[in-house]
N, C-alpha and C positions, 0 to 999 in steps of 0.2 A: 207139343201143341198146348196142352194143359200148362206146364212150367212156364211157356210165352203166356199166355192170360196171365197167369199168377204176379209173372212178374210186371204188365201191364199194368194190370190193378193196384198192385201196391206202387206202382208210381204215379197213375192217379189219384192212389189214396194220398202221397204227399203234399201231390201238387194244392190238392183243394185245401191241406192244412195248412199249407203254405200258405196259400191265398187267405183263405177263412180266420186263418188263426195268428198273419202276423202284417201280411199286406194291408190287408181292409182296414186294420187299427191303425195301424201307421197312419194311409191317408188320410182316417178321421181326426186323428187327432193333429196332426197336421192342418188341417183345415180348422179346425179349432183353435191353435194357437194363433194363425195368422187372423184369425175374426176378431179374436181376445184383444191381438198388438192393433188392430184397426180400431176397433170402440177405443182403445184406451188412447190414440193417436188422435183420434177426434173428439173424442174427450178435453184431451190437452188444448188442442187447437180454439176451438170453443170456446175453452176458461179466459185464455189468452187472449181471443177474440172480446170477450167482457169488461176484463181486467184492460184493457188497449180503450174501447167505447165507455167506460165508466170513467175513467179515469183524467181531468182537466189538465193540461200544460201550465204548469204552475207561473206566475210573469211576478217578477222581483219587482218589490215597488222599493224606491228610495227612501232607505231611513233614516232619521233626519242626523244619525252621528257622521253616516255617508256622507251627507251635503255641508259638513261645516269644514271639511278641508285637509286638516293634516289626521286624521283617526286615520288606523290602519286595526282591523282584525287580528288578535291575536295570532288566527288559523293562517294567515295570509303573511306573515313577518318569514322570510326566507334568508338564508344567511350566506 
């Protein structure tokens, strides 16, 4: 009767360190990373979203070596 308690007890005394001392951390911190990757996700998004509305489509205007005919760009000569 006594030995059944005893050994009750110290398997409740696990269980709670279990929980207390490795479960609960886990999820915390678990939940914390996932917050962490979320701000820094919307973070990103955000910038992206600035850098996309800040930023004009640049429109090529014709320079006048373009418009005389035979000039080719050096970057453009392909062999």
């Amino acid at each position: 009767m006594i030995l059944r308690i005893l050994i009750y007890g110290f398997l409740a005394y696990l269980a709670i360190r279990f929980i207390f001392g490795f479960l609960i951390p886990v999820i915390r911190t678990t939940r914390q990373v996932r917050r962490q990757f979320e701000d820094a996700r919307n973070r990103m998004q955000d910038q992206m979203q600035d850098t996309y509305s800040q930023s004009t489509p640049r429109q090529k205007s014709a320079s006048p070596a373009a418009t005389q005919g035979d000039y080719i760009d050096f970057e453009e000569i392909r062999e």
